[in-house]
SEMAR-384549 format. One record per residue (C-alpha): residue in one letter; chain; x, y, z; residue number from 0. Coordinates in nm, 2 decimals, padded with zeros to 4 digits, always signed. Last residue first. Layout:
residues N
@r: a	c: A	c1: X	c2: Y	c3: Z	k: NUM
...
//
This chain:
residues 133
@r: x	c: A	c1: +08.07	c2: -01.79	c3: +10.39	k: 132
@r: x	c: A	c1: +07.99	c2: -02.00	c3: +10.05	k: 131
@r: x	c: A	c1: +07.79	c2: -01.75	c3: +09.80	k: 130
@r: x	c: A	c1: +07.35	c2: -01.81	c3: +09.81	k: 129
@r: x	c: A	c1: +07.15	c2: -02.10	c3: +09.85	k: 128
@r: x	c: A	c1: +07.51	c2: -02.30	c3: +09.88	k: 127
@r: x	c: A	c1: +07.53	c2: -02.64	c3: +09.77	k: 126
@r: x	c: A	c1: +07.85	c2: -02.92	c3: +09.85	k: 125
@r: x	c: A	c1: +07.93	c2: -03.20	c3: +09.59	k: 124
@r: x	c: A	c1: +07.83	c2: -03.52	c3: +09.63	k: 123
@r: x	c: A	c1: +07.58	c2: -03.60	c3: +09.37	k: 122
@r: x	c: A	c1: +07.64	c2: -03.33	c3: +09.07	k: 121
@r: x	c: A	c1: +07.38	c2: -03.06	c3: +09.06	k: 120
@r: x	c: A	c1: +07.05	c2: -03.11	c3: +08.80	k: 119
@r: x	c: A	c1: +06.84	c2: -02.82	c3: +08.71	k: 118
@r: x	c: A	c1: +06.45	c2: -02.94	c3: +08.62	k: 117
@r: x	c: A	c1: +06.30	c2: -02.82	c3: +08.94	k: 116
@r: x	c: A	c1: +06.50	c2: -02.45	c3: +08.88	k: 115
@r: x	c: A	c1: +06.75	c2: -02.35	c3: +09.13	k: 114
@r: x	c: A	c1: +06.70	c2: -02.00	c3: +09.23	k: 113
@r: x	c: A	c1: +06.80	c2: -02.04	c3: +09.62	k: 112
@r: x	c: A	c1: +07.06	c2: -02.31	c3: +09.48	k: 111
@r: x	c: A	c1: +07.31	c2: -01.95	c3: +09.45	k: 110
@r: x	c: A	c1: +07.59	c2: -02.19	c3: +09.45	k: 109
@r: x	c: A	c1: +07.69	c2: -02.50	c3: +09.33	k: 108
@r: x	c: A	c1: +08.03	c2: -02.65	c3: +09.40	k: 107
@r: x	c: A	c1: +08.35	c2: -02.81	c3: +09.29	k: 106
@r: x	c: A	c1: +08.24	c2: -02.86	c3: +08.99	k: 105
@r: x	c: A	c1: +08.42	c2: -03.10	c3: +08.69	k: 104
@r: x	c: A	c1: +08.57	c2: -02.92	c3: +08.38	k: 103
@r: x	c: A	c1: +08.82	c2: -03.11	c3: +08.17	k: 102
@r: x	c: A	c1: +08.49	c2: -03.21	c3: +07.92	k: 101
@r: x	c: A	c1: +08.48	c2: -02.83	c3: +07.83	k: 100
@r: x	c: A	c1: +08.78	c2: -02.90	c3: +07.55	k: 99
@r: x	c: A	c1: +08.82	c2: -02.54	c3: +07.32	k: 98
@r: x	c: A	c1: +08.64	c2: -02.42	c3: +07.61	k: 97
@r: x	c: A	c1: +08.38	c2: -02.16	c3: +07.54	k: 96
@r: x	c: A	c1: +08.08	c2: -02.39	c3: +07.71	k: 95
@r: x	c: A	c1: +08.29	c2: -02.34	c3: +08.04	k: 94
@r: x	c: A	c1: +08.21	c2: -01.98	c3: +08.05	k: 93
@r: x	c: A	c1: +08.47	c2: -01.78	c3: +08.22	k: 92
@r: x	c: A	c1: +08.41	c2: -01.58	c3: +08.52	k: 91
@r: x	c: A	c1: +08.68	c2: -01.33	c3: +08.56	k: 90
@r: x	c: A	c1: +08.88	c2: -01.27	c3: +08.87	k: 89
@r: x	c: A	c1: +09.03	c2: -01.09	c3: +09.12	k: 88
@r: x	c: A	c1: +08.70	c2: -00.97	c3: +09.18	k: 87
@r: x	c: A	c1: +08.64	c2: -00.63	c3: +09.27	k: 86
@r: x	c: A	c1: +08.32	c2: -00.60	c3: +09.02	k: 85
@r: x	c: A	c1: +08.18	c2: -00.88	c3: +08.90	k: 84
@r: x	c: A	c1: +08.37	c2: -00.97	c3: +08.54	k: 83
@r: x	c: A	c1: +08.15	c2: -01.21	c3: +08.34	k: 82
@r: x	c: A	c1: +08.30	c2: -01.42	c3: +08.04	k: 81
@r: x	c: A	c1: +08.28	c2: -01.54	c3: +07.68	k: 80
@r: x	c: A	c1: +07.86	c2: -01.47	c3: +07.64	k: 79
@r: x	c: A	c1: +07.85	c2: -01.61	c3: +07.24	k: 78
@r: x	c: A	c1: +07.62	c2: -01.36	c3: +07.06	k: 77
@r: x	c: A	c1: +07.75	c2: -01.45	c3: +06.70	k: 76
@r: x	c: A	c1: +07.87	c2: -01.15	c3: +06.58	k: 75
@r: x	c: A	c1: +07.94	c2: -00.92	c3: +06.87	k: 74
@r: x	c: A	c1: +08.08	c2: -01.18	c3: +07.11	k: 73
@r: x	c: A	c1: +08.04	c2: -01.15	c3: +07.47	k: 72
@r: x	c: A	c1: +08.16	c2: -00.98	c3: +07.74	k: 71
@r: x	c: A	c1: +07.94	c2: -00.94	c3: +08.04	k: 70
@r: x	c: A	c1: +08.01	c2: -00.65	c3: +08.31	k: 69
@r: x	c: A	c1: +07.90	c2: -00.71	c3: +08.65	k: 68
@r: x	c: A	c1: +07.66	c2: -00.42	c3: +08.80	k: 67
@r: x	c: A	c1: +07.71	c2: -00.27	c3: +09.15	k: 66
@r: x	c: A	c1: +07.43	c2: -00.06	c3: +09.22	k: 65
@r: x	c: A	c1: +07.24	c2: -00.19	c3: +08.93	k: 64
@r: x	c: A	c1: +06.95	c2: +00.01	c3: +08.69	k: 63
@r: x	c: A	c1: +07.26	c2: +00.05	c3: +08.46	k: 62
@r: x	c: A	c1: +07.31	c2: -00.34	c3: +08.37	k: 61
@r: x	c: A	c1: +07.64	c2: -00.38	c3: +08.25	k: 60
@r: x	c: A	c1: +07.75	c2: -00.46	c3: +07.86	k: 59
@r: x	c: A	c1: +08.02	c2: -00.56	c3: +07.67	k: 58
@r: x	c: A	c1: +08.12	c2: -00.62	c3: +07.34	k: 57
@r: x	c: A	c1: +08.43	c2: -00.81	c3: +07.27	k: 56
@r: x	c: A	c1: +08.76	c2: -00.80	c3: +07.09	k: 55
@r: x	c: A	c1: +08.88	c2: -01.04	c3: +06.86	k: 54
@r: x	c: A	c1: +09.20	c2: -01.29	c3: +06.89	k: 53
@r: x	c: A	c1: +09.37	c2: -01.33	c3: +07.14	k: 52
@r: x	c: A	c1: +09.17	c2: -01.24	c3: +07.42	k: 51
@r: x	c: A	c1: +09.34	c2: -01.23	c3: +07.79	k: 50
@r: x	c: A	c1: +09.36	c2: -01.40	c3: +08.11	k: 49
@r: x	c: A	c1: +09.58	c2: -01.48	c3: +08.31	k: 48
@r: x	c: A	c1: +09.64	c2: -01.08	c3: +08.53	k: 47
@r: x	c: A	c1: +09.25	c2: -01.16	c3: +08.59	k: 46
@r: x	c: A	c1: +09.30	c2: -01.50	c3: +08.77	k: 45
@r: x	c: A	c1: +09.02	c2: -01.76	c3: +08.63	k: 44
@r: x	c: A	c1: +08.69	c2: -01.77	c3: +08.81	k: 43
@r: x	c: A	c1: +08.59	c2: -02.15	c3: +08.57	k: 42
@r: x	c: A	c1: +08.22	c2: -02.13	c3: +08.51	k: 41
@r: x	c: A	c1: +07.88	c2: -02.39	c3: +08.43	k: 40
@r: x	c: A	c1: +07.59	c2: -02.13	c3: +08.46	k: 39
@r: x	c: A	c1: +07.27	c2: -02.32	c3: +08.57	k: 38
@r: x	c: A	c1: +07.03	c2: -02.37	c3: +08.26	k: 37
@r: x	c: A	c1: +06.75	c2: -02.15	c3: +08.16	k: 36
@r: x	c: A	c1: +06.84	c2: -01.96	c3: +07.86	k: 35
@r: x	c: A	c1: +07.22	c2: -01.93	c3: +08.00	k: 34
@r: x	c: A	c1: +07.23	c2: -01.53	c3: +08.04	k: 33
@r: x	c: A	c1: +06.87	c2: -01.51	c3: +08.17	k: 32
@r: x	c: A	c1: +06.96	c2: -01.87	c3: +08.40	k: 31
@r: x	c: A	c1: +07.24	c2: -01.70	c3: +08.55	k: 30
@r: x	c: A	c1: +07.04	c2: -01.37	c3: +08.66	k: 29
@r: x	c: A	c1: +06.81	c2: -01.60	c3: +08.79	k: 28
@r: x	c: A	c1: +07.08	c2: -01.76	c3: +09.02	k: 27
@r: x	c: A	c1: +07.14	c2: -02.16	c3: +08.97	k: 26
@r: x	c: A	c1: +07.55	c2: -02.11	c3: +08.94	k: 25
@r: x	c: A	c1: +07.77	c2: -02.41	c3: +08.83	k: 24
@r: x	c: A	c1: +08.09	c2: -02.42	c3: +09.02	k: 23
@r: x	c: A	c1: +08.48	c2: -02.45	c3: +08.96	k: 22
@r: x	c: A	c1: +08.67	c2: -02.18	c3: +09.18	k: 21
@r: x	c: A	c1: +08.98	c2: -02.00	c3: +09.23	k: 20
@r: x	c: A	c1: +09.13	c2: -02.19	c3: +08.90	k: 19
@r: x	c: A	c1: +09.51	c2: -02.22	c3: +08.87	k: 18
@r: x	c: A	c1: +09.69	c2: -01.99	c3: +08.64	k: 17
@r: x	c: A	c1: +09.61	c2: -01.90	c3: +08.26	k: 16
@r: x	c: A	c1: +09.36	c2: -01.81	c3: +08.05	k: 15
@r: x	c: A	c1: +09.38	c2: -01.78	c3: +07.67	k: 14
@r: x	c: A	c1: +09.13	c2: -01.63	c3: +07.42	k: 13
@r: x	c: A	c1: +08.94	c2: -01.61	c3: +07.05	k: 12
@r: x	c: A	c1: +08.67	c2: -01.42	c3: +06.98	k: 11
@r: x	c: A	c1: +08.60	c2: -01.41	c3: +06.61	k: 10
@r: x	c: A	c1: +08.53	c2: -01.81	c3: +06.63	k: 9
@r: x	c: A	c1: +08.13	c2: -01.81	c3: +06.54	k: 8
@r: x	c: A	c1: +08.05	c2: -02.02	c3: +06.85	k: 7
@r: x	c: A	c1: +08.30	c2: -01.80	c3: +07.09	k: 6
@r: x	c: A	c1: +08.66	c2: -01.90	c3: +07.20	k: 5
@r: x	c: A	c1: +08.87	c2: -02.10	c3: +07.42	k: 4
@r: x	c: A	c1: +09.17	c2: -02.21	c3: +07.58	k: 3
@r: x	c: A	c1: +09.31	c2: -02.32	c3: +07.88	k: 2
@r: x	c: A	c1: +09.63	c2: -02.30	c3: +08.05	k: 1
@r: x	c: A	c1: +09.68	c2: -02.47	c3: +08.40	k: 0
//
């Protein structure tokens, strides 16, 4: 699979490759700072796939964290591209970054422990309160 994507603005520009190692939407509070509220819709793409094409982001990681992820996002418009959680073979990419986000269906929600009243999951697809075992 080969997707592509880019920030609101369009100075970040990028291409992933490989086959997805998870589709889920995430209900964690951390999730819902980055989102304004909404679950976190994501693709974890293979690291050695992915790469920015145009641009280069800013990043930042929480200091006050033992083991912080690091966000990227764009340093014009403020578009969070992707998260990169430390020892993961992968990088979380945002599906709102797609070029075409209407390909993505979950698999899965996670972290449901933090799920807001007004969040909505998918009928039929499996929930975790925290990461599947």
């Amino acid at each position: 699979m080969k997707l592509e994507g880019g920030c609101y603005c369009g100075a970040l520009r990028y291409a992933a490759e490989g086959n997805p190692m998870m589709k889920a939407q995430c209900h964690c509070r951390e999730c819902q700072y980055i989102t304004g509220g909404s679950p976190n819709v994501f693709l974890a793409m293979p690291i050695a796939g992915f790469s920015y094409t145009k641009g280069t982001p800013k990043t930042f990681a929480r200091s006050d964290l033992e083991r912080p992820v690091t966000r990227e996002f764009c340093a014009n418009c403020g578009t969070h591209v992707v998260t990169r959680p430390q020892g993961f073979p992968a990088v979380i990419l945002k599906v709102g970054t797609l070029d075409d986000p209407s390909q993505f269906k979950p698999d899965l929600a996670i972290y449901t422990i933090d799920k807001q009243a007004f969040h909505q999951i998918p009928p039929g697809i499996p929930t975790f309160e925290r990461l599947p075992g």
